[in-house]
N, C-alpha and C positions, 0 to 999 in steps of 0.2 A: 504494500500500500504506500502509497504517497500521502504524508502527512507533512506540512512545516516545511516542504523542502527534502524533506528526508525520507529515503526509504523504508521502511518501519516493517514488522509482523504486526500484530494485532496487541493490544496492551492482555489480553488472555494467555497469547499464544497458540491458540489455539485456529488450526485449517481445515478446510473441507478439499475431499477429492474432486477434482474435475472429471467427465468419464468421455469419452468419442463413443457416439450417438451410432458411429457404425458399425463400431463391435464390442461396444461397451466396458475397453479396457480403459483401466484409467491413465492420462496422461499429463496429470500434473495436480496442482492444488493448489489454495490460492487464501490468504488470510481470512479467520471468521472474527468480521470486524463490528464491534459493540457500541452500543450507547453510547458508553465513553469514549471511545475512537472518533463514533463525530462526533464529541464535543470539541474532541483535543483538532479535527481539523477546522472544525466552525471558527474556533479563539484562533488559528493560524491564519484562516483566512481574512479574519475581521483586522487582526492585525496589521497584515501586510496590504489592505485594498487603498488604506488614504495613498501610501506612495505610489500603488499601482495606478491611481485614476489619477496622482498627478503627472504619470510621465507624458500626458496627452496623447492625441491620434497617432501623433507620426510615432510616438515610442512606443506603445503598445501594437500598431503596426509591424514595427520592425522584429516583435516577437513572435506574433503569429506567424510571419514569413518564414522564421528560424524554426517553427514547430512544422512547420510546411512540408520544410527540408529534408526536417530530422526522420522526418515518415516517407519522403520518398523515400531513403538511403536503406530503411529499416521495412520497405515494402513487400519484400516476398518473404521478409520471416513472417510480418502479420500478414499474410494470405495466406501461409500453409498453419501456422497456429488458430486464425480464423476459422478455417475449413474445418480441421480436424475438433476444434469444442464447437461446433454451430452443426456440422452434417450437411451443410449448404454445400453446391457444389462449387469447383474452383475455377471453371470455367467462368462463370457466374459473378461468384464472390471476387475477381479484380475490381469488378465497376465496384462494388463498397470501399475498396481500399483505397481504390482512385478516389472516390467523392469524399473521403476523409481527407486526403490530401488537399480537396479541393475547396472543402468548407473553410478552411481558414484561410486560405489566401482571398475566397469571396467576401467573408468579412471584413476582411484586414483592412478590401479596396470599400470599403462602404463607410471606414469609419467617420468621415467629413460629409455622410450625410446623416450623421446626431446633432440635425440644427431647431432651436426654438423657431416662434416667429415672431413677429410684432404686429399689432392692431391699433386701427386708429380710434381708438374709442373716444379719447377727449381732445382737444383742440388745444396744442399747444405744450403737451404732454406727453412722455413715453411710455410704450405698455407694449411689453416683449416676455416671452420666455424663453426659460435655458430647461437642455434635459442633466438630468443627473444621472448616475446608478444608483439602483438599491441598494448597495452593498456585496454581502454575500447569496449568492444566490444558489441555491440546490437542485442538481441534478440526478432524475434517477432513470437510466438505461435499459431494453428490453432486451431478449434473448437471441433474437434473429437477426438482427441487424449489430453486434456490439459493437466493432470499432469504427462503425458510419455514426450512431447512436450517440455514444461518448463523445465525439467530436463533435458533433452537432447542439448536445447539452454542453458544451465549452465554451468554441468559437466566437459565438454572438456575445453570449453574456462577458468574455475576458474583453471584444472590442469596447464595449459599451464602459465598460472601466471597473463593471464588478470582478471580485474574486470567485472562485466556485468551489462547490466540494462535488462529485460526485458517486455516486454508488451502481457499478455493474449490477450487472445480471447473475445473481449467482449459479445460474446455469450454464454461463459463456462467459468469464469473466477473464479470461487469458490474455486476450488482444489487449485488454484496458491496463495490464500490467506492463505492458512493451505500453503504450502509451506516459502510464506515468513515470516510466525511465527516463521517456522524451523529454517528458513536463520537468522533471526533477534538473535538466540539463538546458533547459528553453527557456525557463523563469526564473524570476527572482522568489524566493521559498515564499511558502504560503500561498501564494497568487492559484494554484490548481491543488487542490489536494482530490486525492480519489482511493475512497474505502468502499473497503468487495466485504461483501456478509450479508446476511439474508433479510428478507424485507420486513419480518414480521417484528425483527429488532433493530438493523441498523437503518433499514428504510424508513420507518416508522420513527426513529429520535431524528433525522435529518428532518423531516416533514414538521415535526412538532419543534424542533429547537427555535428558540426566542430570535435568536440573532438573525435565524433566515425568513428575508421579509419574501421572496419571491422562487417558487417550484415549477418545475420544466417536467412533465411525465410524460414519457411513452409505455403503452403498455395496454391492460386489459381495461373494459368496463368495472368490473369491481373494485378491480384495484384503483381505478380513478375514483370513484366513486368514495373508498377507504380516505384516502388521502386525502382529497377535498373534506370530509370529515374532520381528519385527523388534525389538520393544518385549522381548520376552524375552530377546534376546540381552545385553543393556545391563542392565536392570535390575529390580527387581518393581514392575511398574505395574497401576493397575485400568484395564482395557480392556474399555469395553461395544461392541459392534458391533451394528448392526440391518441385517442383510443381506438376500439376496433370498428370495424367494417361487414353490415353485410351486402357484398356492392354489387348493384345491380351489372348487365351486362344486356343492351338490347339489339336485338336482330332484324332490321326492319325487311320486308319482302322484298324490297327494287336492291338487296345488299348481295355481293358474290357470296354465294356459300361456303365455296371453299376457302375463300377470306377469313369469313367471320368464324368456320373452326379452327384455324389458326391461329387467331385474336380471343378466342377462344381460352385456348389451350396456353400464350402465352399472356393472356393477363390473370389466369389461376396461377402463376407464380408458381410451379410446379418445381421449379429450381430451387427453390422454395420449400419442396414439399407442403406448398400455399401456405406457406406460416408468415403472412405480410397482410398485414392491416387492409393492405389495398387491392386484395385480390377480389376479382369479379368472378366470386365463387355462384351468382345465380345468374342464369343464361335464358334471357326470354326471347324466344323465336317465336315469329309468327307462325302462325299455323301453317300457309302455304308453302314453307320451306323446312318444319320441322322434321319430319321422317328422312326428312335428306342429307340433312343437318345432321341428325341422331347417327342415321350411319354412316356419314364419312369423322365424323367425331368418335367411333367406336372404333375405327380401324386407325387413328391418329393418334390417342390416346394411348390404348396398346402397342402401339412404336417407339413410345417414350423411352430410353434407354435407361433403366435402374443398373446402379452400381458405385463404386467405393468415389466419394467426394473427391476425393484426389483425383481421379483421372477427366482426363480433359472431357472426354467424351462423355460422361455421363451427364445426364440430363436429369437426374433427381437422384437425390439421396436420402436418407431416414428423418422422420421426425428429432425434435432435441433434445426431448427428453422418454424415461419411461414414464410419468408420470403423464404426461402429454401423448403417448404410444395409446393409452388405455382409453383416456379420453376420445381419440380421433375412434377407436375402436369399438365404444361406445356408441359415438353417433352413428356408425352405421347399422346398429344392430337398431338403434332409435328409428332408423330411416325404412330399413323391413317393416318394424313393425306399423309404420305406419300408413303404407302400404307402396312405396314407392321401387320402382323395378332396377335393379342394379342391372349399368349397362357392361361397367368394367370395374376392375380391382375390390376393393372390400376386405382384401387380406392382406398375410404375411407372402411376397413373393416367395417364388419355388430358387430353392440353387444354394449348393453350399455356403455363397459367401454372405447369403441373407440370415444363418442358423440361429447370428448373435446381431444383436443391434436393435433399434427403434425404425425396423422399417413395414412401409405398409405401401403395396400397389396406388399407383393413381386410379382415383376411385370418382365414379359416376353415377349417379342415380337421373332417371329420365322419367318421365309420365310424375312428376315433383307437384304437389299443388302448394298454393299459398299458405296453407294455413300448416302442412308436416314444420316439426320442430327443424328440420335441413333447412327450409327455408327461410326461415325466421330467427334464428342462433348461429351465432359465428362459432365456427369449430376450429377455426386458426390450424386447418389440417387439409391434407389433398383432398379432399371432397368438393368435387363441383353438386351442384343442382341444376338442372334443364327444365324450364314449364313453357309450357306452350299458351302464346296469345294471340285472341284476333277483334278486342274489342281497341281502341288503343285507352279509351276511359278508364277500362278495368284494367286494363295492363299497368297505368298510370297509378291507380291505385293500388295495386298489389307490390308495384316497384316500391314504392313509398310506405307502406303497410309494418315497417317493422321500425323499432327505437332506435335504428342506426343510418346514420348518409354522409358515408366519408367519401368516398367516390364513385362514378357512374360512368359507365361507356357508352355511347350513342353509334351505332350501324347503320345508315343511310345515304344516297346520294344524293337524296333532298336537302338541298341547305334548308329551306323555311320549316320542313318536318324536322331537321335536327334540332334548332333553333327552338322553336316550338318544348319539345321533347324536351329539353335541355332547361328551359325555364321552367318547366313543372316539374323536373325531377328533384328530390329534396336531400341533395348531395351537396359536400364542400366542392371539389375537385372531379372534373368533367370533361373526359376526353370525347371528341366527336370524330369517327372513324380510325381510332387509334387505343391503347390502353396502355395502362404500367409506366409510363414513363414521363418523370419525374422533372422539371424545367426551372432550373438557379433563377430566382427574381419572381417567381409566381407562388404566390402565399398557397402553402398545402396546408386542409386542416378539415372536418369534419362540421355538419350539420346534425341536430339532435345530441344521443350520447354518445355521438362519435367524439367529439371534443369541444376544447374551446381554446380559441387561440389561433394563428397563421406561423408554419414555419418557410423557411426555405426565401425567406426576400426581408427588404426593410422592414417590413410590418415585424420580423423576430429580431431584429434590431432594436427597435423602437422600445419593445414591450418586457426591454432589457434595463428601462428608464423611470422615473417618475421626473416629468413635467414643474418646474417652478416657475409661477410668474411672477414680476418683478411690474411697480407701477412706479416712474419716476415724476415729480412735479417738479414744473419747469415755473423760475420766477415770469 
């Protein structure tokens, strides 16, 4: 762990195993960090933030640049320590290491636009504001994405001139420790500290500690849900959360069909083994195209190549955890029962080198109605859903129909029906004949309990600030 500048164990001493999701050996372990751990990083932090907000843009600039660096130089150990604690595949997993690289040199270049403004309110008189930081500001990290995630809970909030503490995922916590080797060599102490331990204790005191006025969560509904609690109990903080996703994905009739299983196939995040907030695990085709649809998506699907993360070629590997294994396993036994037709996977693949690990075939259920628990519950697992529409009203309201709208696909070559489509749908983030892919300077962030808050542009800048205005009277 990174605390103070310093590389630290846990004030316990005490570790937990890491295991690889593909054959469930373990490959390493990583501090179980307490209460008191973040408290000792909160007081590092709080410490060190007056000199770090005074070094201004350009000097706090010139350190993210150096952290920039220090992850190219160190990128293909965090892609192969990524892969092996996450089960992502590595094909895949460069674009995460890359946009870790990449989130701090975007911020770095935004920091001269943390500007107030001025109003004319009275005649003769000044009335402008400045932004400030809150201070310390806490981050806490999800499973699937760690060292995109950790930089991303960094970056913005270190430009804006806060300090940070953050806390991995203790299911994927490896990459964040080659991180805070970085940070321990890129800053001035105190400025990043970063404690791994599990959420029910070290998540949980970081949320509630006094000193941190403002929380950054990726992660589940509940546990968003947890936290917004937790943080209220203690004191008034700004808590953004960017939670899950059940995202639509629509298929309109004038759409290529072999397009849209493609798009398909590649915005389930199967690389993934759909474990990404933004996968458009429900697929509404129109009726005139679905039988067509269903079986060139049956023979696509089943092409998917399972195999060891590490190899280039594979195209999916194991869920991340057991605990998450069971889960994903569950919903399909939910999904029989409820009466929906499995078109592919549902199981453990066949072949020796599936015997150990968290893996489960990419899995499809078709003839799906709105109201089965697949349709309605994010399983953060390979499981797509397929329903078929032809009213576009009902379809309208079935898309919308669940507590979640973080993202939506639109399938059409009608501009005015996309358009259309596009303003009733009740998503954050809305791609139109395209999916999955994510655009530096366009605010990502969910509608309903998906979330609350915008990442990925200045609006996560900004909300890295609390606003002071200043009224000057002039003789």
């Amino acid at each position: 762990m990174l605390i103070g500048g310093e590389l630290v164990e846990s004030e316990s001493r005490r570790r937990f195993d890491v295991v690889n999701p593909a054959d469930e050996c373990v490959i390493g372990s990583a501090p179980h960090g307490s209460a008191s751990d973040i408290d000792d990083a909160v007081q590092a932090a709080q410490q060190a933030q007056p000199a770090w907000a005074a070094l201004g843009v350009a000097g706090r600039t010139a350190h993210l640049h150096d952290i920039s660096r220090r992850l190219a130089v160190r990128a293909q150990e965090l892609l192969e320590v990524e892969v092996m604690d996450t089960g992502n595949t590595i094909a895949r997993m460069k674009a995460d290491v890359a946009k870790s690289i990449e989130v701090f040199e975007y911020f770095a270049g935004l920091g001269y636009e943390l500007k107030g403004h001025s109003v004319p309110s009275s005649p003769g008189n000044l009335h402008f504001s400045m932004r400030e930081p809150y201070g310390v500001v806490g981050g806490i990290a999800p499973f699937n994405h760690p060292i995109l995630f950790a930089a991303m809970r960094m970056a913005a909030p270190l430009m804006a001139g806060n300090t940070v503490v953050i806390k991995p995922s203790e299911q994927s916590p490896l990459s964040t420790s080659i991180l805070a080797e970085i940070c321990a060599e890129a800053l001035p102490a105190g400025v990043a500290n970063i404690v791994s331990g599990f959420g029910a204790e070290a998540g949980d005191a970081l949320v509630r500690h006094p000193m941190v006025k403002r929380i950054a969560f990726t992660g589940s509904v509940p546990t968003g849900l947890m936290i917004q609690r937790s943080a209220a109990e203690v004191s008034v903080k700004h808590v953004s959360v960017e939670l899950g996703g059940k995202n639509p994905m629509i298929v309109f009739p004038d759409f290529d069909v072999q397009r849209a299983v493609a798009m398909a196939i590649n915005g389930m995040n199967f690389a993934w083994a759909g474990q990404s907030c933004g996968s458009t695990s429900r697929i509404f085709v129109h009726d005139t195209l679905y039988d067509r649809f269903v079986a060139l998506l049956q023979e696509r699907v089943a092409a998917i190549r399972l195999g060891s993360p590490m190899d280039e070629r594979s195209e999916m590997g194991p869920v991340n955890s057991s605990q998450h294994y069971r889960k994903v396993l569950d919903y399909v036994d939910i999904a029989h029962t409820d009466g929906a037709r499995l078109l592919h996977g549902g199981k453990r693949p066949e072949g020796t080198v599936f015997e150990r690990g968290y893996w489960i075939e990419p899995t499809v259920f078709v003839d799906v109605t709105h109201t089965m628990r697949i349709a309605q519950e994010e399983v953060f697992g390979p499981i797509m859903s397929v329903l078929r529409w032809s009213s576009m009203d009902d379809m309208i309201q079935m898309v919308n129909g669940t507590g979640l709208g973080l993202t939506a696909s639109i399938l059409t070559k009608d501009l005015n029906t996309a358009f259309t489509t596009a303003r009733r749908v009740q998503s954050g983030y809305v791609w139109i004949n395209g999916c999955s892919a994510h655009f530096r300077g366009t605010g990502f962030g969910g509608f309903k309990n998906s979330g609350v808050g915008r990442e990925e542009g200045l609006e996560e800048l900004l909300s890295y600030t609390e606003e002071k205005t200043y009224h000057v009277f002039l003789e």
